[in-house]
PAMARVO-85261 format. One line per field, with one value per residue (C-alpha): x, y, z; residue in one letter. Coordinates in steps of 0.02 Angstrom, whole numbers, plus 50000, padded with zeros to 5 digits. Example, Ala and Ser with C-alpha at 12.3 -4.5 7.8 and 13.67 -1.06 7.14 Angstrom:
2
x	(50615,50684)
y	(49775,49947)
z	(50390,50357)
residu	(A,S)
***
This chain:
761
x	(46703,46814,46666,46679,46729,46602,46705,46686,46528,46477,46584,46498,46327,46371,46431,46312,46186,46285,46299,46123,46034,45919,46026,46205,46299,46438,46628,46768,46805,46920,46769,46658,46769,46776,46575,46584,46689,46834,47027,47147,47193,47039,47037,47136,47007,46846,46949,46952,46735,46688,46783,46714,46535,46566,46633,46469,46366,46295,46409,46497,46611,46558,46685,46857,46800,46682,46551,46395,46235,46184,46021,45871,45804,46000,45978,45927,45713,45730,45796,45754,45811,45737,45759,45804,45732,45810,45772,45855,45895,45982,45824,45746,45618,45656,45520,45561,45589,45481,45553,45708,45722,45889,45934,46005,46005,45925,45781,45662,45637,45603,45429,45522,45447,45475,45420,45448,45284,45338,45379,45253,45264,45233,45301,45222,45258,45394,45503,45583,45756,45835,45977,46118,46062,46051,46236,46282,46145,46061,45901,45865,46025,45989,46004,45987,45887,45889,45719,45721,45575,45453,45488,45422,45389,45269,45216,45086,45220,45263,45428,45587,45755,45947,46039,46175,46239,46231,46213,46197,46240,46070,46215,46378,46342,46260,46219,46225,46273,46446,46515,46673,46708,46881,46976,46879,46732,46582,46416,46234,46181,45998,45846,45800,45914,46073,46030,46236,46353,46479,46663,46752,46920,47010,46902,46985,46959,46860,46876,46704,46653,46531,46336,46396,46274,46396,46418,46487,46547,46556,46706,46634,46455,46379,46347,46274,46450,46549,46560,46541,46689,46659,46759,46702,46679,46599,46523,46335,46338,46274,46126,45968,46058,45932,45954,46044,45902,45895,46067,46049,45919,46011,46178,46063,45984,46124,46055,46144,46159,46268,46295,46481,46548,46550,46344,46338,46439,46353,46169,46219,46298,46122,46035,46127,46096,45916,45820,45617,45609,45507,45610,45549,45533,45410,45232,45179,45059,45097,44937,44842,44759,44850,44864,44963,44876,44985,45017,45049,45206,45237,45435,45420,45304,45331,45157,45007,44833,44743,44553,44461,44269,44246,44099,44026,44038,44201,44331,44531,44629,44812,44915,45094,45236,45407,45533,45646,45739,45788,45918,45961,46083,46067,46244,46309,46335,46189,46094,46208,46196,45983,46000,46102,45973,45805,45718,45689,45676,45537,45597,45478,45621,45718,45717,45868,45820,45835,45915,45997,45898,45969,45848,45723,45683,45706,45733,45616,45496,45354,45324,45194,45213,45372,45394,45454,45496,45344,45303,45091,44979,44807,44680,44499,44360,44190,44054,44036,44212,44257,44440,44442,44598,44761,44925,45093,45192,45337,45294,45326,45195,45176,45067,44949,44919,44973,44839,44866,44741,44655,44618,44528,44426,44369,44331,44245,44097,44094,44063,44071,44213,44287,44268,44294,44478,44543,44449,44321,44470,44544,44373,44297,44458,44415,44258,44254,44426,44300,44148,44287,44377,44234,44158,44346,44342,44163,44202,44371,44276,44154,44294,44361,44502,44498,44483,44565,44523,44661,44690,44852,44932,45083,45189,45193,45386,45445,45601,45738,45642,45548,45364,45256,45077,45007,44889,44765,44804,44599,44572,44466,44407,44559,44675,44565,44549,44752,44749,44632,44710,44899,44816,44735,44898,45006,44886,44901,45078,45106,44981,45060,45220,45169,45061,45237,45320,45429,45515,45469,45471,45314,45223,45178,45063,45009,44859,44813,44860,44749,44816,44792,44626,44553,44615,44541,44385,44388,44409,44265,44169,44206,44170,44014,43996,43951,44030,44081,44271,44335,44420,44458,44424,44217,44211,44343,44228,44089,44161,44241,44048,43973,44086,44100,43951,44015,44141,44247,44280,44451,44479,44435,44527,44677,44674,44611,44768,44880,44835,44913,45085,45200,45187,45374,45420,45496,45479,45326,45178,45061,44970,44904,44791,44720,44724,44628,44741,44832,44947,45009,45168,45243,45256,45203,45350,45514,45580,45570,45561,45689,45571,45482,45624,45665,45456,45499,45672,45565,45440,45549,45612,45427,45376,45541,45515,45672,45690,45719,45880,45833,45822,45714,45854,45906,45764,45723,45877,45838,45679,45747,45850,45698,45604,45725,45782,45574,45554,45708,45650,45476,45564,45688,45541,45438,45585,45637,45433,45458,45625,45536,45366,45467,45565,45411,45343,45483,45437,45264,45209,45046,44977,44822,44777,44659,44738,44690,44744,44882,44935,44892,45030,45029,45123,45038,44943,45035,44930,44970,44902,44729,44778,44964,45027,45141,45177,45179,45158,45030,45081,44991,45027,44961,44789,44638,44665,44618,44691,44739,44696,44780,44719,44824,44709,44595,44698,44625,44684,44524,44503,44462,44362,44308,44273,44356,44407,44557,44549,44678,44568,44490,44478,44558,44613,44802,44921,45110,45185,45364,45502,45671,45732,45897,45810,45662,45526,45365,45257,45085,44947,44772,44647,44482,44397,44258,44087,44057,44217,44160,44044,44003,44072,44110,44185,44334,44306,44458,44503,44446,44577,44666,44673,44690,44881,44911,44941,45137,45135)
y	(49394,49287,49173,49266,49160,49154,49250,49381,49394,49383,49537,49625,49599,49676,49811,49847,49816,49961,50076,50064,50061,50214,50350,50298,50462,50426,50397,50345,50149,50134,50218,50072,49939,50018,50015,49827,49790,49738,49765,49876,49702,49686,49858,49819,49687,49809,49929,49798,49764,49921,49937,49767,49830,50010,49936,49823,49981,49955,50069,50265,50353,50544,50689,50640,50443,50427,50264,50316,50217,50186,50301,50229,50217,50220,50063,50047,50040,49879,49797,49734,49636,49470,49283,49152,48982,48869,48694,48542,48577,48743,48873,48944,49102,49242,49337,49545,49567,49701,49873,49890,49707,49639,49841,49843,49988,49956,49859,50011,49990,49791,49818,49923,50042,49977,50070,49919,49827,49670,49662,49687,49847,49754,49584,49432,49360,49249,49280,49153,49155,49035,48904,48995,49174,49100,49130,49020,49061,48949,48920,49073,49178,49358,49417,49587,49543,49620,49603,49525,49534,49393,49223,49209,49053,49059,49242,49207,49147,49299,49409,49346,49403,49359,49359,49517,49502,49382,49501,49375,49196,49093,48982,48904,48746,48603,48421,48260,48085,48051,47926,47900,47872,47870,47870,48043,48090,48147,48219,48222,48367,48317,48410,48462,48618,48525,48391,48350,48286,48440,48361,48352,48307,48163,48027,48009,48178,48154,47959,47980,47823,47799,47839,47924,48103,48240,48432,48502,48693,48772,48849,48857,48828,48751,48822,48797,48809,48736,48600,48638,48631,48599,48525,48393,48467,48346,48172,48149,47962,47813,47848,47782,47769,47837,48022,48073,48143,48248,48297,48314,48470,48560,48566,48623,48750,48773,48793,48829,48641,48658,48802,48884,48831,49031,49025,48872,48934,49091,48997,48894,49046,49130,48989,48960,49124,49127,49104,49063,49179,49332,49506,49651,49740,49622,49579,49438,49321,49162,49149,49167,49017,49013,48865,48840,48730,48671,48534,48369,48353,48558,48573,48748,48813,49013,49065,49051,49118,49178,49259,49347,49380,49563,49609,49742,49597,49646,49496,49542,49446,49374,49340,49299,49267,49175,49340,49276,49448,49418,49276,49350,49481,49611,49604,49471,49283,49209,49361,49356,49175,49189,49347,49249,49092,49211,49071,48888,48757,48644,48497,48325,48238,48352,48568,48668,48792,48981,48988,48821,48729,48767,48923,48864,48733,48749,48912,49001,48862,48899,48738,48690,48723,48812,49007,49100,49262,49329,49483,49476,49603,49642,49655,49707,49675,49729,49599,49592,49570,49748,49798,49941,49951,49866,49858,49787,49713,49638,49469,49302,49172,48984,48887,48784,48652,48620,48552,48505,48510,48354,48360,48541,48477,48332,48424,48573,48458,48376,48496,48340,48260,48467,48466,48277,48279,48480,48521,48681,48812,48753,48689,48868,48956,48834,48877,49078,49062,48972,49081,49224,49177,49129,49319,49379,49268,49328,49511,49485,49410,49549,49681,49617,49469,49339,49151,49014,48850,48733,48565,48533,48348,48308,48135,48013,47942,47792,47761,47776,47920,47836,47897,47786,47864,48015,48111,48285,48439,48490,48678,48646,48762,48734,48801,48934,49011,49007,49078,49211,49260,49268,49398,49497,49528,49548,49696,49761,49772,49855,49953,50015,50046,50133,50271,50294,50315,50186,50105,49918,49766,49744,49587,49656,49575,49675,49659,49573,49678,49730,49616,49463,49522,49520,49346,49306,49395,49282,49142,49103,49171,49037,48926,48995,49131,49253,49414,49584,49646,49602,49740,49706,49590,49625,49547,49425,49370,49368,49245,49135,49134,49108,48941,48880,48741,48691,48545,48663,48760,48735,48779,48954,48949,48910,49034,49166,49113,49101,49300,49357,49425,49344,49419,49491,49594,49774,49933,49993,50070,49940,49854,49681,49641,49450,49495,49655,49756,49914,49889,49718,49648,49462,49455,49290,49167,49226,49068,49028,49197,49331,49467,49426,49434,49627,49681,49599,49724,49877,49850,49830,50003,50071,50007,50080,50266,50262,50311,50149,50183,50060,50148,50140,50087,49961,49861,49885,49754,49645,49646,49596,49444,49375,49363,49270,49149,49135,49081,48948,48873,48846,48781,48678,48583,48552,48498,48374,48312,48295,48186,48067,48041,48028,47879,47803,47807,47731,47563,47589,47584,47583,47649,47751,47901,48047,48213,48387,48497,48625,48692,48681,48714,48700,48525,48453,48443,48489,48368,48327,48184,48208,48096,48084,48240,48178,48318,48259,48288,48214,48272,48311,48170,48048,48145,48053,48076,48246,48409,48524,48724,48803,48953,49032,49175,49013,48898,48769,48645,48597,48466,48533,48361,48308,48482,48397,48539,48533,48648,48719,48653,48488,48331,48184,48011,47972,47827,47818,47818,47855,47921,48009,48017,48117,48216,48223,48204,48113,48073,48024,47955,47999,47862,47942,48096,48137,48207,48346,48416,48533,48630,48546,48491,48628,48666,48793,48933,48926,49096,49076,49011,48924,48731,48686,48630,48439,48307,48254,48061)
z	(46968,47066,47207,47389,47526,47659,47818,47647,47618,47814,47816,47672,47754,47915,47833,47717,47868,47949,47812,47747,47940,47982,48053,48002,47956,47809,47899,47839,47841,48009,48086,48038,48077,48254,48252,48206,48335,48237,48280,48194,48120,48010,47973,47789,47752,47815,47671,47548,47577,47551,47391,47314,47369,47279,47147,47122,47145,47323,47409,47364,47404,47476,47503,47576,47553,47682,47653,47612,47547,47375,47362,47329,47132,47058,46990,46814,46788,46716,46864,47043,47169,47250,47297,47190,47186,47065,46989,46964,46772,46797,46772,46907,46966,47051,47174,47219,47386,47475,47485,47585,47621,47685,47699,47508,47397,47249,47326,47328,47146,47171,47059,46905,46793,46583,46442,46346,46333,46302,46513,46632,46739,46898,46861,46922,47106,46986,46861,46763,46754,46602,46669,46539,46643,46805,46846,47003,47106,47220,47311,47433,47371,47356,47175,47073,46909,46752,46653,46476,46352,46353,46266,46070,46091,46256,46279,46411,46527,46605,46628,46608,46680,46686,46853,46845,47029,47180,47311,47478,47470,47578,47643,47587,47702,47617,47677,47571,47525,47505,47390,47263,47097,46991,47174,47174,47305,47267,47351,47301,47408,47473,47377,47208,47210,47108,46964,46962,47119,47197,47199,47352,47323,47417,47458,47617,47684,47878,47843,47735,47681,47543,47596,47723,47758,47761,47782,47644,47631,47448,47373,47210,47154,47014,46871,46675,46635,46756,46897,47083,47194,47416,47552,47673,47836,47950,47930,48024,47997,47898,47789,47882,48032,48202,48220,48083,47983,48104,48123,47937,47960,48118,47982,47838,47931,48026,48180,48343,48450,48603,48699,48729,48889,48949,48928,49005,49151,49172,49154,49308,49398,49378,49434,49574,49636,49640,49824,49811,49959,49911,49876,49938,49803,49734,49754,49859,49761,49830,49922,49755,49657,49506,49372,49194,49058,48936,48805,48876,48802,48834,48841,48927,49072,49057,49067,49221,49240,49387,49384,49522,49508,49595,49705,49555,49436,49364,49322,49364,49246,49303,49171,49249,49144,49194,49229,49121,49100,49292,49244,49076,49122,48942,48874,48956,48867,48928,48837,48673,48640,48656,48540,48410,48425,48428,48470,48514,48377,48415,48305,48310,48405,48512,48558,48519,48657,48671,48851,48943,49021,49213,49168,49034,49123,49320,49399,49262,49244,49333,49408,49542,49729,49686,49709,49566,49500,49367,49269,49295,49194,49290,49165,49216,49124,49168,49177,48991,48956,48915,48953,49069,49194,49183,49296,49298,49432,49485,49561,49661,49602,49676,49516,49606,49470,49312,49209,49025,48879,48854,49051,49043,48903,49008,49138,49069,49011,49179,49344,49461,49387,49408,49588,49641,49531,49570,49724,49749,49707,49549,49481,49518,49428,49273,49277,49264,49153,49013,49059,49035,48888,48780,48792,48736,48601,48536,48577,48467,48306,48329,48330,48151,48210,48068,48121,47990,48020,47969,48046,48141,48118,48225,48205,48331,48342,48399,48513,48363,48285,48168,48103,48199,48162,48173,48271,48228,48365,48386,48430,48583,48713,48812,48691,48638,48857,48854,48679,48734,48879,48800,48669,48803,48894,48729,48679,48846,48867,48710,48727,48881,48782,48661,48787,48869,48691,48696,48560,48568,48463,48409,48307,48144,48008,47864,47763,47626,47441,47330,47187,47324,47379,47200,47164,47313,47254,47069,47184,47287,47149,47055,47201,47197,47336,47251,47330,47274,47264,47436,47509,47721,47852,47865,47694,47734,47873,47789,47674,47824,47886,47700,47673,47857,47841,47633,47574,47517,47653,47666,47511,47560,47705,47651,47497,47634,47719,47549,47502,47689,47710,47857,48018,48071,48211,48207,48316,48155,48224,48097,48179,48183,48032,48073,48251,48222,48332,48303,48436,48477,48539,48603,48781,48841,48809,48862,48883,48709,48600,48613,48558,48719,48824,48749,48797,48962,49003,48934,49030,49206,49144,49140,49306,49358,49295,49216,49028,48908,48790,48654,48476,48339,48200,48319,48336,48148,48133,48277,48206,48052,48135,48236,48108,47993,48142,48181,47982,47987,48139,48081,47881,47974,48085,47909,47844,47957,47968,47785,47812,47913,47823,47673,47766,47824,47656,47577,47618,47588,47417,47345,47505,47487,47602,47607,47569,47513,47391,47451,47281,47087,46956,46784,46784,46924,47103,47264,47398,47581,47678,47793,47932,47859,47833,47678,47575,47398,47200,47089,46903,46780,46691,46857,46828,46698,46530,46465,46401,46579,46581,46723,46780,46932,47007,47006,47093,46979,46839,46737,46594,46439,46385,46550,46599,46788,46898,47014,47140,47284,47428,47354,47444,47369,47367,47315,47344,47363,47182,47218,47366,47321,47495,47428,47297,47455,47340,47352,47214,47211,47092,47089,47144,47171,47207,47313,47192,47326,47329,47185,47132,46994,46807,46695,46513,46501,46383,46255,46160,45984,45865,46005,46057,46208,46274,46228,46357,46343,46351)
residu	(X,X,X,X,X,X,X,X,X,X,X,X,X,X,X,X,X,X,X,X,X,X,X,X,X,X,X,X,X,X,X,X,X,X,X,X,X,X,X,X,X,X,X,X,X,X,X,X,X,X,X,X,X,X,X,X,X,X,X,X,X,X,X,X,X,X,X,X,X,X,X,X,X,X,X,X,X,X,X,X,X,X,X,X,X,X,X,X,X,X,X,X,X,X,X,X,X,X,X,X,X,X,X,X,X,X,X,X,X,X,X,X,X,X,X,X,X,X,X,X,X,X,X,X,X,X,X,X,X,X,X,X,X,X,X,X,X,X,X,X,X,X,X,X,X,X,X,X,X,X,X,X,X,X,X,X,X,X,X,X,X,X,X,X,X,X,X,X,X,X,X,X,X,X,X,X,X,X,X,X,X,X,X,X,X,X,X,X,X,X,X,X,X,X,X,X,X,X,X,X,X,X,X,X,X,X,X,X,X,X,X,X,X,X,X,X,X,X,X,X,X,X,X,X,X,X,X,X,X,X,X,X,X,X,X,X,X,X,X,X,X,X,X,X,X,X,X,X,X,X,X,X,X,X,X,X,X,X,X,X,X,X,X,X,X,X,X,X,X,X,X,X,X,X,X,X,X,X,X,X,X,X,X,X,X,X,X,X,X,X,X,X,X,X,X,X,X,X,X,X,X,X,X,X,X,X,X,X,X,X,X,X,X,X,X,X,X,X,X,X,X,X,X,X,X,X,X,X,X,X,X,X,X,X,X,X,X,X,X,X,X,X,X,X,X,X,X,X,X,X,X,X,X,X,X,X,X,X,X,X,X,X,X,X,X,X,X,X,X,X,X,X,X,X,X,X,X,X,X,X,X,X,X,X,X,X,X,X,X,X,X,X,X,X,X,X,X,X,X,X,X,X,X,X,X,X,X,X,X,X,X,X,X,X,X,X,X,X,X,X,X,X,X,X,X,X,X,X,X,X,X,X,X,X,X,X,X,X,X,X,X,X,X,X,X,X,X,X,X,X,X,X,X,X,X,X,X,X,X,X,X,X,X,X,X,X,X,X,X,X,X,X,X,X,X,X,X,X,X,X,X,X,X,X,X,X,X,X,X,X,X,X,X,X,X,X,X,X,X,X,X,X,X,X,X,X,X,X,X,X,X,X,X,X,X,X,X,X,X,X,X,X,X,X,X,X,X,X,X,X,X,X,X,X,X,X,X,X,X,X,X,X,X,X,X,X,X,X,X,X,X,X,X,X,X,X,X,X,X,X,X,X,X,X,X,X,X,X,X,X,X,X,X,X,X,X,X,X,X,X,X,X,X,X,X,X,X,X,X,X,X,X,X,X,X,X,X,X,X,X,X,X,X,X,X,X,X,X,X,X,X,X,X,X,X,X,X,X,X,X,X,X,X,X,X,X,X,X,X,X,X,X,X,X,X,X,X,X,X,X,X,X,X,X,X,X,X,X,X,X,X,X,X,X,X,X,X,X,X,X,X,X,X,X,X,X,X,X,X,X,X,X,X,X,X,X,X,X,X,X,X,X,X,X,X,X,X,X,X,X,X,X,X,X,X,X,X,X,X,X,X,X,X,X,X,X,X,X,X,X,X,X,X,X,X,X,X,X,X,X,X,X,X,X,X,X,X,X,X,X,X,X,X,X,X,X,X,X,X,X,X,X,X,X,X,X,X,X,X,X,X,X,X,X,X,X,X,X,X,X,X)
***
């Protein structure tokens, strides 16, 4: 099948998005076209779509040829679909997607049914895919997989499949080091995802000169059996050269930079528009003490806290949020261009915001002494910090002082120092916000909400964007009274929502499954906490409580954290599972998530008495599309961390560092720094000599001599062995290990009649 270009493929998607979304009725292909907002001009290539996508079985045609979807189960019960993740040397594995995922047919039956016992009913979170089956599919492409039988040679390594169909291309756009050779050019495209160099054609195409990092689009990709084929599309700069890393990422990810000139335009119309004196239509809370507490380095001020102590002991909770909604016209540029975005990318050396910053960051940011528009829930609590009333206004706010983290801790373990530095109102307000927050916090642990423990290091960068150090983000009291306070109004504004039966976009995070939840079980069994079969968050917490004074704590928490799904949003009544809330939505950064900003319009429609017109199918795909901008966001930003450490590590060789162990593998240790956080390999063959079990509901690789265990959690001591900054790769080798990081030497049973796996040299 003759490669899709990628205005193709972009048009497949949005039509199979159409087709297959809740509620579509089946019309005829000029009727879709017309629902995709295309002219009569692209109605021959809409035509032309639908027939390549029911001719690859993800369309039909219905009576007098209108589209319909491709029920659910047609596929064959030895297929499924899911993501593909493939390796340097052409192989790769291939994970189902969940039920319904990306809105393809076919993806119902993701866990298929085989009478043949030689394949797993429910295959493994992987299956391997061999590099002759493996088609042209890259890292993150969505691909419909037909199950093989299991390999003579290794039978215990699971399933294995061959690649029938490329259903979604991840992305055509690819950055990487440019050079030539026989007058041809060349590019190494950065990572492990192609072992061989994509041709480019003329070495002189955008005056490219040799390592040179450049954007690359593919017109045909590499295969087992052939070459790749791309054209140069923009050069970032000289490798190593300040800020092009960077660069690097925002092209990979392809993440939106500059805003159209129309946004901008409209932004500073808005803007310009806006009068602090107070509407009439709102409430007056300028008079109020109110403060925000926020990062030093915050980017965004969008949120603000006020607290009244009533005369029956009661506490009214402010919690007054930047009315972001007001300068965000739905419909209008402004509001399309933060739709496409979904959110702002928080990278270590610059934001890509949502909004521009004539809003984000001056007529929306709540700074002090200035009045500004706010959405404020009222929460009361009685004495004992038990919800019972809550109300909604419109308001005008003036913050009274912005405090920032470090200076609340200081100050919370000093009254004096309180009063002397913020005077009697301010140090009061601090003073019932921690008395306040701190009963929330217990009462939400009691309730079920789990708490994972896992320490936060940020890089410090210099003035050209180089690593400089590093520092560790504590979880102090400071950040846990905002934290608590942000949940408290989240619950309550959906909460409200959903009594007035609106359709909303909530924050959903499902549970743990059972297949996770008994790995998890065999797991800190073998730690030694000895528990029975784990089935929901009591025993979850009772394990969190169990491990929270042991070595290998972390261990624990990370595999706690490991067996949870992602948390999405989507218009779902499901409920919040770490949270331990049934009804939980994002409301408390407008500025900077878009899913916020939608919460923020509904709700101006409840306080309004009017009837909100958003439906349910709808926000199942803008559900969808947040989420997936959320996810590359947060890959891009480790990516980019990962770019730099790997640069500052580069000239550092030999240097030793503590680290923990974030992954175990059958070739090796996945490790990342303590105080460093270097994310790195140590391979099997970097471990003491010995003869390596690996066990993966364990986590652990254990010496068969030795009887050594190697566990996902472990403390241990590495040094710098190796940097790939193209191939962005980091090994390391072991230097020592801590004796309390385990439980304890053991032996590891073999079956009889089997030797244990040789070391290769």
């Amino acid at each position: 099948m003759k490669p899709l270009t990628p205005e193709e493929a972009k048009l497949d998607e949005a039509i199979l998005r159409h087709v297959t979304r809740p509620g579509y009725q089946p019309v005829k292909p000029r009727v879709i076209a017309k629902k995709l907002g295309l002219g009569k001009d692209r109605a021959a290539d809409v035509k032309k779509s639908i027939k390549r996508l029911v001719r690859t079985g993800r369309l039909t045609y219905g009576t007098s040829h209108l589209v319909k979807p491709v029920a659910a189960g047609t596929t064959t019960s030895n297929s499924f679909i899911g993501t593909f993740r493939r390796h340097e040397r052409g192989f790769g594995f291939v994970r189902p997607v969940a039920p319904g995922a990306a809105g393809l047919p076919g993806s119902a039956d993701a866990v298929p049914e085989s009478s043949d016992q030689s394949v797993s009913a429910t295959p493994s979170p992987d299956v391997y895919i061999p590099a002759k089956r493996a088609a042209d599919a890259a890292t993150g492409d969505l691909v419909r997989v037909e199950l093989l039988g299991r390999s003579h040679r290794h039978p215990d390594r699971g399933p294995r499949g061959h690649i029938v169909e490329i259903l979604k291309r991840q992305t055509y756009q690819f950055v990487g080091t440019y050079f030539e050779s026989r007058a041809r050019g060349y590019v190494r495209v950065d990572g492990p995802m192609f072992a061989e160099p994509v041709s480019v054609g003329d070495p002189g195409a955008k005056n490219a000169r040799p390592d040179d990092k450049v954007v690359i689009e593919m017109v045909r990709f590499p295969s087992e059996f052939r070459e790749g084929e791309a054209v140069l599309v923009e050069v970032l700069g000289p490798l190593g050269q300040p800020g092009v890393d960077t660069l690097s990422i925002i092209r990979e990810f392809e993440l939106p930079d500059a805003f159209p000139e129309d946004v901008l335009a409209a932004a500073h119309q808005s803007a310009a528009a806006f009068d602090e004196a107070v509407p009439p239509d709102r409430v007056d809370m300028t008079d109020r003490t109110i403060i925000t507490i926020d990062p030093a380095d915050a980017r965004d001020f969008d949120d603000a806290i006020s607290l009244d102590r009533l005369d029956n002991g009661h506490w009214v909770l402010g919690v007054h949020i930047a009315d972001v909604a007001h300068f965000v016209p739905a419909g209008e540029a402004v509001d399309r261009e933060a739709r496409r975005r979904g959110t702002s990318v928080y990278l270590p050396d610059r934001v890509l915001p949502m909004l521009p910053e004539t809003i984000s960051n001056s007529v929306a940011s709540l700074q002090p002494g200035r009045a500004r528009l706010t959405k404020t829930a009222l929460i009361e609590f009685t004495a004992d910090a038990q919800r019972v009333g809550t109300s909604f206004h419109s308001t005008v706010i003036r913050s009274t002082r912005r405090l920032d983290y470090d200076q609340v801790d200081r100050l919370l373990t000093d009254p004096a120092a309180r009063l002397a530095e913020l005077g009697p109102d301010v140090a009061q307000l601090l003073g019932r916000m921690h008395e306040l927050a701190m009963m929330l916090r217990r009462r939400r642990f009691e309730r079920g909400a789990l708490e994972l423990v896992m320490p936060e290091v940020k890089i410090d960068l210099d003035d050209q964007g180089r690593v400089a150090g590093a520092h560790v983000v504590e979880d102090t009291e400071s950040h846990q009274i905002i934290e608590e306070f942000m949940l408290a109004a989240n619950e309550a504004v959906a909460e409200r929502l959903a009594q007035k039966d609106v359709a909303f976009l909530r924050r959903l995070h499902a549970g743990p499954t059972p297949r996770s939840l008994k790995e998890l079980t065999a797991f800190v069994n073998e730690l030694g906490v000895k528990t029975s079969e784990l089935k929901g968050r009591a025993d979850l917490q009772r394990v969190l409580h169990a491990v929270a004074d042991k070595p290998f704590r972390h261990a624990v928490h990370l595999a706690v954290l490991r067996s949870m799904q992602k948390a999405v949003y989507g218009p779902q009544a499901e409920g919040h599972y770490a949270l331990a809330s049934q009804c939980y939505c994002h409301f408390t950064s407008p500025i900077r998530r878009y899913p916020d900003l939608t919460v923020h319009r509904l709700l101006a429609v409840v306080l309004e008495d009017q009837t909100p017109t958003e439906r349910h199918d709808e926000l199942v795909l803008l559900g969808e599309h947040c989420s997936e901008r959320e996810q590359r966001a947060e890959a891009a930003e480790r990516e980019l961390i990962k770019l730099k450490l790997l640069g500052y590590l580069s000239g550092r060789i030999g240097l030793e560092m503590d680290a923990v162990i974030t992954g175990v593998e059958r070739f090796g240790l996945f490790v990342q720094g303590i105080e460093l956080p270097a994310e790195g390999l140590v391979h099997v063959d970097a471990l003491p000599e010995d003869n390596y079990t690996f066990d993966r509901s364990a986590h652990t690789l254990s010496g068969y001599r030795s009887g050594g265990t190697f566990r996902l959690g472990d403390p241990i001591r590495v040094a710098v062995a190796r940097v790939d900054l193209e191939r962005r790769q980091l090994d390391f080798r072991l230097v020592s290990r801590p004796a309390a990081a385990r439980p304890g030497p053991r032996r590891v049973p073999q079956k009889p009649g089997r030797r244990p796996p040789r070391r290769s040299k």
